[in-house]
LOPAKE-331414 format. One record per residue (C-alpha): residue number from 1; x, y, z. Coordinates in Angstrom, 2 decimals, padded with zeros to 5 digits. Layout:
NODE, NUM, X, Y, Z
...
//
This chain:
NODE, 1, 042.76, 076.47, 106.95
NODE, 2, 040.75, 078.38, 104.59
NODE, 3, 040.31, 076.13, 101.10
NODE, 4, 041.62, 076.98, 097.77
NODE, 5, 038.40, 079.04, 096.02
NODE, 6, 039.32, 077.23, 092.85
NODE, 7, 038.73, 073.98, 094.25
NODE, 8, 035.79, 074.65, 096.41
NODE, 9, 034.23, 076.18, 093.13
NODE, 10, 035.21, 072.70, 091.35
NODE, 11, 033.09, 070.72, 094.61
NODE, 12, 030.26, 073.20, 093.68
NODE, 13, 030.10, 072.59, 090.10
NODE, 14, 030.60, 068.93, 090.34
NODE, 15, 028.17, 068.26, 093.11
NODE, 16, 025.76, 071.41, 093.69
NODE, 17, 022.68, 072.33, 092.14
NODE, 18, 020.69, 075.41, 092.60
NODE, 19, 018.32, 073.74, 095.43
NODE, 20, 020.93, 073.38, 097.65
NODE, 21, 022.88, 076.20, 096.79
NODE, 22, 020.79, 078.27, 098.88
NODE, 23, 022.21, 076.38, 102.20
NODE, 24, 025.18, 077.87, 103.64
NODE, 25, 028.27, 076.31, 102.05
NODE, 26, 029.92, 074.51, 104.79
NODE, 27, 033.63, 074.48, 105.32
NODE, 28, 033.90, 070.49, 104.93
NODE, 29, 034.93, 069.23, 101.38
NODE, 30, 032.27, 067.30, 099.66
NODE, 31, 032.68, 063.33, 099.33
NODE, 32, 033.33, 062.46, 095.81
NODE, 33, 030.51, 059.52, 096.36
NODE, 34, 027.97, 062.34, 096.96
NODE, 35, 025.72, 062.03, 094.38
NODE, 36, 022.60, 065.35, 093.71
NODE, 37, 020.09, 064.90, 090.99
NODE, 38, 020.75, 068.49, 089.35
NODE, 39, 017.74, 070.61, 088.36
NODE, 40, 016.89, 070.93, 084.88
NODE, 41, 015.02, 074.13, 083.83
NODE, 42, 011.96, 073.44, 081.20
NODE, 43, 010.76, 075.66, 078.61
NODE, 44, 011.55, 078.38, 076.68
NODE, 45, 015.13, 080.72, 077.26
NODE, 46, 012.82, 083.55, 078.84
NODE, 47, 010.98, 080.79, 080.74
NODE, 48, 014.33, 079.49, 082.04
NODE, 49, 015.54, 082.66, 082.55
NODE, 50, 012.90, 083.67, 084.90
NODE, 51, 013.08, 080.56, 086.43
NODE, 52, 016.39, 081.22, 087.92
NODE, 53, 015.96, 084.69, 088.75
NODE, 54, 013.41, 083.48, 090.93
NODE, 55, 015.53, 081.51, 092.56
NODE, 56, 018.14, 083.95, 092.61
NODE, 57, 015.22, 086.03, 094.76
NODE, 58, 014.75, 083.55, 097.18
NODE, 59, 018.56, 082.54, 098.30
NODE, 60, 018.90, 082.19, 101.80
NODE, 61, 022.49, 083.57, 104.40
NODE, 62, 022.58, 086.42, 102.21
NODE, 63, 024.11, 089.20, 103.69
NODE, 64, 023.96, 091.14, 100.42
NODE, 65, 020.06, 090.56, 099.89
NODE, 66, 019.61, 092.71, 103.51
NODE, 67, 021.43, 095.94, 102.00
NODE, 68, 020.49, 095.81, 098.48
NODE, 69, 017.73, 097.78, 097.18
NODE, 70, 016.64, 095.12, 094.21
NODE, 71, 017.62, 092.49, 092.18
NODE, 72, 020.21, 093.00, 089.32
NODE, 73, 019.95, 090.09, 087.10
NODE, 74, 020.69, 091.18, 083.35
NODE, 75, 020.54, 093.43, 080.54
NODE, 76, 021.04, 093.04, 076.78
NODE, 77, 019.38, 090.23, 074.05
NODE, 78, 019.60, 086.91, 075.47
NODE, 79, 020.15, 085.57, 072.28
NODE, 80, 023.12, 087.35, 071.57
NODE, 81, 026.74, 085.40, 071.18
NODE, 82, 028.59, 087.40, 073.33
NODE, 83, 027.97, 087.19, 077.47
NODE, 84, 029.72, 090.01, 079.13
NODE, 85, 030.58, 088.98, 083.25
NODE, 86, 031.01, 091.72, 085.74
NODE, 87, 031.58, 091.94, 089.42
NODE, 88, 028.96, 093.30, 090.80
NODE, 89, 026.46, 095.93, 091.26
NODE, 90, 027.11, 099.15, 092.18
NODE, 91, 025.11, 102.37, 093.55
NODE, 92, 023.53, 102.94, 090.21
NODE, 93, 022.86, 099.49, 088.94
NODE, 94, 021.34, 098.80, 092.55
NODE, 95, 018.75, 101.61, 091.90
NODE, 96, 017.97, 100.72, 088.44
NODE, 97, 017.97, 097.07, 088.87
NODE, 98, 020.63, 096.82, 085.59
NODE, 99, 024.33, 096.12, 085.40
NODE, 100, 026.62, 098.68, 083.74
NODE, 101, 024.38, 101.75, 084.01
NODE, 102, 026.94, 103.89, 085.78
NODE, 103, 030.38, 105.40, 084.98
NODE, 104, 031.50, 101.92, 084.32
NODE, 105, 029.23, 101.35, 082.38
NODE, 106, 029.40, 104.21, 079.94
NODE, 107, 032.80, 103.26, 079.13
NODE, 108, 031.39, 099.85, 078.78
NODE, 109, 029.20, 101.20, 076.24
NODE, 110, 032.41, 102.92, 074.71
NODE, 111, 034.41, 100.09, 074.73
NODE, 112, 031.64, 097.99, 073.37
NODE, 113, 030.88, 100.53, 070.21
NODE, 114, 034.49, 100.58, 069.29
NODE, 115, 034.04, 097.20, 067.59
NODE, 116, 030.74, 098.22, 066.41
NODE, 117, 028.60, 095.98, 069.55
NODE, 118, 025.68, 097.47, 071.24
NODE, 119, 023.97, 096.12, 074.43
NODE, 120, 021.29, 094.72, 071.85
NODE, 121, 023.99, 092.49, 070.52
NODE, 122, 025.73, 091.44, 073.94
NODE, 123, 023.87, 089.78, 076.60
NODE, 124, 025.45, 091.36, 080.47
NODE, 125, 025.06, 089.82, 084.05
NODE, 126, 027.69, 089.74, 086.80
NODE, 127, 028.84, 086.96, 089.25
NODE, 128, 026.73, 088.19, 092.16
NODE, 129, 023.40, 089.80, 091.64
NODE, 130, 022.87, 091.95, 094.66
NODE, 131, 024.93, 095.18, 095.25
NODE, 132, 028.47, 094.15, 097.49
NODE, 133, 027.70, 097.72, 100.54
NODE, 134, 030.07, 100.48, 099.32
NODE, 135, 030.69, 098.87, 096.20
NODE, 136, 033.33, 096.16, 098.20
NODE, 137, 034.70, 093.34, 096.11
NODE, 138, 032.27, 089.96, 096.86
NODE, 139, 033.87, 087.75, 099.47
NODE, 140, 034.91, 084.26, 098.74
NODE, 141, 031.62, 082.89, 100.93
NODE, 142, 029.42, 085.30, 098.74
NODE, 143, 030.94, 084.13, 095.07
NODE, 144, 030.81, 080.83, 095.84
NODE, 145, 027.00, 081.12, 097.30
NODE, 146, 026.63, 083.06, 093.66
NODE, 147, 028.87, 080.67, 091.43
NODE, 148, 026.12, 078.31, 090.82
NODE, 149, 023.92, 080.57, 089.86
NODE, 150, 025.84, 082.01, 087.20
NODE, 151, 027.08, 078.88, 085.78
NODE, 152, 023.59, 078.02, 085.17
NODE, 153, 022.91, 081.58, 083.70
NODE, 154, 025.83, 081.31, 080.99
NODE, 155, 024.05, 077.72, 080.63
NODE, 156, 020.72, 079.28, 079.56
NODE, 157, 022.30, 081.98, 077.36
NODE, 158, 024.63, 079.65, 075.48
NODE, 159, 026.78, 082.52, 074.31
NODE, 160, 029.59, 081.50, 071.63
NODE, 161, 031.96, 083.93, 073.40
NODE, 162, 031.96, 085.14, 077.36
NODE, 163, 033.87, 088.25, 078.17
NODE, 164, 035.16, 088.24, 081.65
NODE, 165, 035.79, 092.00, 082.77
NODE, 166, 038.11, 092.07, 085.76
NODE, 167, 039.78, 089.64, 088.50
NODE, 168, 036.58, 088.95, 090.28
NODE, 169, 034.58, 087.03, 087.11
NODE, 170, 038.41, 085.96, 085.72
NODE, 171, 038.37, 084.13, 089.41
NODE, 172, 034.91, 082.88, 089.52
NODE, 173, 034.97, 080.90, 086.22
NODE, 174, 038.83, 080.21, 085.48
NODE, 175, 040.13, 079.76, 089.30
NODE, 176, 041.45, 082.29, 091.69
NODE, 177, 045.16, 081.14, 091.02
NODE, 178, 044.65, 083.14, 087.83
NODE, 179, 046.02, 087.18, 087.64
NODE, 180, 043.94, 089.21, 085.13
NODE, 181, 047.36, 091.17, 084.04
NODE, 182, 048.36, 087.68, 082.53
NODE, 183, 045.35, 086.05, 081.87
NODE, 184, 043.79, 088.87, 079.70
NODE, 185, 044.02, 088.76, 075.99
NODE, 186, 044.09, 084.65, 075.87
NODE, 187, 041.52, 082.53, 074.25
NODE, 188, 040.52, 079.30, 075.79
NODE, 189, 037.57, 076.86, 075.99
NODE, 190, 035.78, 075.48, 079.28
NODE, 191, 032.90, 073.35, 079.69
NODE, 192, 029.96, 074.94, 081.91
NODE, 193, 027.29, 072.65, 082.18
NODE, 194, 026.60, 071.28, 078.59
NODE, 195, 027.93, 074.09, 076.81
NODE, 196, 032.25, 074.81, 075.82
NODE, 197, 032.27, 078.67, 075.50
NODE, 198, 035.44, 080.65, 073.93
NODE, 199, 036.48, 082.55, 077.11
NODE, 200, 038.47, 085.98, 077.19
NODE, 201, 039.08, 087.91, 079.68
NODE, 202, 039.89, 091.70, 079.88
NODE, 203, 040.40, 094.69, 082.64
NODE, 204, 036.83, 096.09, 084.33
NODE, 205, 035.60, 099.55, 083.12
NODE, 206, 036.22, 100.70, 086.59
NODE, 207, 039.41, 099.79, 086.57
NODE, 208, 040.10, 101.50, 083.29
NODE, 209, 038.94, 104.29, 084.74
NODE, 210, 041.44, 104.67, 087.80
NODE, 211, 044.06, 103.32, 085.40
NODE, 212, 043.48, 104.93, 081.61
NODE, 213, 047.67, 103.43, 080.12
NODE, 214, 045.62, 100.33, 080.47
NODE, 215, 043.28, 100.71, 077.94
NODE, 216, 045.76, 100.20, 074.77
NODE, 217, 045.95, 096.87, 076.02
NODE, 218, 041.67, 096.17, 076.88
NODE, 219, 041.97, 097.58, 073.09
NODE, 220, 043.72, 094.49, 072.04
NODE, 221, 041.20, 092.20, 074.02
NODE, 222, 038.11, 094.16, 072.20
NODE, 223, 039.92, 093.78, 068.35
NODE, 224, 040.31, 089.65, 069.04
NODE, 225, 036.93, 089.72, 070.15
NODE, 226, 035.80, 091.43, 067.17
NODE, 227, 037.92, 088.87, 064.91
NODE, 228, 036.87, 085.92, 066.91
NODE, 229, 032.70, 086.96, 066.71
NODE, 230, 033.50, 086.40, 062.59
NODE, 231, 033.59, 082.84, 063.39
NODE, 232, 029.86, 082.82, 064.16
NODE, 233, 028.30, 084.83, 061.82
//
């Protein structure tokens, strides 16, 4: 019987690292006496950053890698206090090699200057980095191949605040048990790796888009973010 994603992603976090990550995940739970000696990236935040894209590049059993046209890692300052999670790519950010450059991501853009943010002020990644084939939702296999990955990348960044936009990221960090309609709007706190982000999460762009009487309430989500970034200024 197919496992729980929630607690598959709580094995992965607890016992994975991003050496091993690049095995396929087998269906077997982990033994809690498994012990992994967890990579630690040295040197600057670019350094470490380019570190794990590079590692990103070389992950084996990827059936995304084979369709994708390149690499979509990031965009935005990665100092900035605010990490924005998507989904994934899509036709444009596949060609451009950056997340949010399409439709989505001009209401992104939108949504972002209506609390007076910029992508020089937000820091934007997604939980998998190659483009799903006709923009399909990621499986479970492919998040969870992904998930460590982009626990490590919110690691690096350090943000005080991640924005989760849509089910698929809400899933990915909180649990899958979670429903975006009634998770959105909520602060909480979570550790990932050595770091205890606030965590919001909100409606995608694209989703928005095919469903505009949402967007009073993604409104709401944007205005406590804006009150909430005071915090840390």
């Amino acid at each position: 019987m197919k496992k729980n994603l929630n607690q598959k992603l709580i094995y992965l976090v607890e016992y994975y690292n991003l050496a091993n990550a690049n095995l396929l995940l087998s269906a077997t739970p982990l033994k809690r006496n498994l012990k992994t000696k967890k990579i630690v990236f040295t040197g600057t935040k670019l350094q470490k950053l380019e570190k794990l894209k590079k590692n990103i590049q070389i992950i084996k059993n990827c059936e995304l890698k084979k369709s994708a046209t390149n690499l979509v890692f990031s965009d935005g300052n990665a100092n900035a206090k605010i990490m924005i999670i998507g989904e994934g790519p899509g036709a444009n950010e596949d060609l451009e090699g950056k997340p949010f450059v399409g439709r989505a991501g001009k209401l992104l853009d939108k949504m972002l200057a209506s609390i007076q943010l910029d992508r020089s002020k937000v820091y934007i990644s997604n939980v998998v980095n190659y483009r799903p084939p006709l923009n399909r939702r990621p499986t479970d296999e492919e998040i969870l191949r992904y998930c460590p990955y982009l626990l490590k990348h919110i690691e690096i960044i350090n943000p005080k605040i991640l924005f989760l936009l849509g089910s698929t990221a809400l899933n990915a960090i909180i649990g899958s048990e979670e429903i975006i309609s009634k998770a959105r709007g909520k602060w909480l706190q979570k550790e990932i790796g050595v770091i205890k982000p606030w965590i919001i999460a909100s409606f995608h762009p694209a989703f928005l888009m095919r469903q505009p009487e949402k967007k009073k309430q993604a409104w709401i989500d944007l205005k406590m973010i804006r009150e909430k970034i005071k915090n840390f200024n």
